[in-house]
C-alpha angles and dihedrals in degrees: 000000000000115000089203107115120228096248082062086063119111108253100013124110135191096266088048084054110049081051092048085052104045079047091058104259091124087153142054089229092059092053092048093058089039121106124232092256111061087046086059099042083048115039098027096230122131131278097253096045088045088056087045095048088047083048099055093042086045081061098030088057095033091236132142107027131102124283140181120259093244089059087050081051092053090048089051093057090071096054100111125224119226113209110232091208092243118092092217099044091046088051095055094052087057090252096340149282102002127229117227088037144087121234120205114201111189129178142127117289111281087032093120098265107134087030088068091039089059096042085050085048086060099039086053089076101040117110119268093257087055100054093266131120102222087238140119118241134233106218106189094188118190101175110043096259113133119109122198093180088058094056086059093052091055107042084051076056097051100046090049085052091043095042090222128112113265130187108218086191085058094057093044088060095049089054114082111193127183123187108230114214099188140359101268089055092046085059090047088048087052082064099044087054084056095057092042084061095055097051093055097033093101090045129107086245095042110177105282102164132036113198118194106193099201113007089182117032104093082048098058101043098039099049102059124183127010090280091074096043103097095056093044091055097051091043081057098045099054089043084056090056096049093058092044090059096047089053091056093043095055101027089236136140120252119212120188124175119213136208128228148212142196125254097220093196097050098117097191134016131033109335089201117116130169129239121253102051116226102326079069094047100047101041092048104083098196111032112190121184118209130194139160138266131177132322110341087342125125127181112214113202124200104219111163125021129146096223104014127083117232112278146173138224144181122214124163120221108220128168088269089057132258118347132178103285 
């Protein structure tokens, strides 16, 4: 990250600066992946300074040019891997949930979803030899669905597995969760969530993982019929972005569930289908369908990556969290 303020940007005054910040571009680094445009909307400067301010913090953060593939190959080394708690499921994540990314998880109600956010949610905060990533979590929850009750369950579980002492307690206070009543307040959150990251950026539990339960669920409640489609699906778009770019800034992993629904005239195969159509598909890097099996089982099924083969696992979901099927 660059330690240059944004009053020692090129272009940018106090005043501009002052504006940049109340309106969340608290860093170099969010201006430089920022378009024209929202600069504009959001700190009322014209077109042409707006192009040159993203230009300088493009420079000043040295984002946004060409580079050679080993350099790429340098910048990979520091995505982070966070340990699902089950050995399969890990394995077929290539280590497990990637940093610099966003995970969609998708199933029917009652398929595990919010259980392995939550679990995610404990192994965030385990220490880097166990899996964990030493950080606090951003849950942005739209369907009540956050249990505190549940973490405790699960980091019980975990110090049991880990044979060391945990304070549930401990891991209550590093997770930040905010209740989102409609989809416009679900993308403010996302900022929120932004400058959350900032403030504890310089602390010994910065934000290491942002959950979204459920990314889909005011959209699709609140954009009825075809008619409204087009404008859905933008609104999405853009929200997708946002996390995705959270997600680079902090060098955190970005977990999103997804709802489903059924393709009435599939007439062999699996009918399920998630939510959000192919802005969601393509924007999700790592796409994992889960369903269940019987009694606490669930299949996860690796169905998108771009450097992983399809694969399947199986996890169990028990009262001390998820454990190897």
């Amino acid at each position: 990250m660059s330690d240059i303020s944004l009053e020692e940007l090129d272009h940018v005054g106090p005043a501009t600066a002052q504006k940049l910040k109340e309106a969340g571009y608290t860093s170099v680094e969010a201006i430089a992946v920022s378009s024209p445009a929202e600069l504009v909307a959001s700190a009322e400067i014209g077109e042409s300074t707006a192009a040159k301010i993203i230009s300088a913090a493009r420079n000043a953060a040295d984002i946004g040019g060409f580079e050679t593939g080993d350099l790429v190959m340098e910048r990979r080394e520091r995505v982070a891997k966070l340990s699902t708690g089950c050995i399969e499921f890990d394995e077929m994540l290539g280590g497990g949930v990637e940093s610099q990314a966003i995970t969609e998880l998708y199933g029917e109600f009652g398929s595990g979803k919010t259980q392995i956010t939550h679990q995610l949610a404990v192994n965030a905060q385990l220490p880097e030899e166990l899996g964990g990533m030493n950080g606090s979590v951003v849950i942005i929850d739209t369907e009540n669905t956050f249990r505190p009750e549940r973490i405790k369950q699960m980091v019980e579980g975990a110090a049991l597995k880990h044979g060391i002492e945990l304070d549930p307690e401990e891991f209550l206070r590093n997770i930040h969760v905010a209740r989102a009543y409609n989809s416009n307040h679900q993308i403010l959150l996302a900022d929120a969530a932004s400058e959350k990251a900032t403030a504890l950026k310089d602390t010994d539990r910065p934000v290491k993982l942002l959950i979204v339960d459920s990314l889909t669920a005011h959209f699709r409640a609140e954009y009825v019929g075809r008619g409204t489609l087009a404008d859905r699906q933008q609104k999405l778009n853009k929200h997708l972005h946002d996390l995705q770019r959270f997600g680079d800034l902090n060098n955190a992993c970005v977990v999103v569930t997804n709802q489903v629904m059924a393709k009435p005239d599939a007439f062999f195969g699996d009918p399920t289908r998630p939510i959000g159509g192919h802005i969601v598909g393509h924007t999700a890097t790592f796409r994992l369908y889960i369903r269940k099996s019987k009694g606490d089982k669930r299949i996860v099924k690796l169905v998108d990556s771009p450097c992983l083969p399809d694969g399947e696992a199986i996890i169990a979901v028990t009262t001390d969290g998820l454990v190897d099927g």
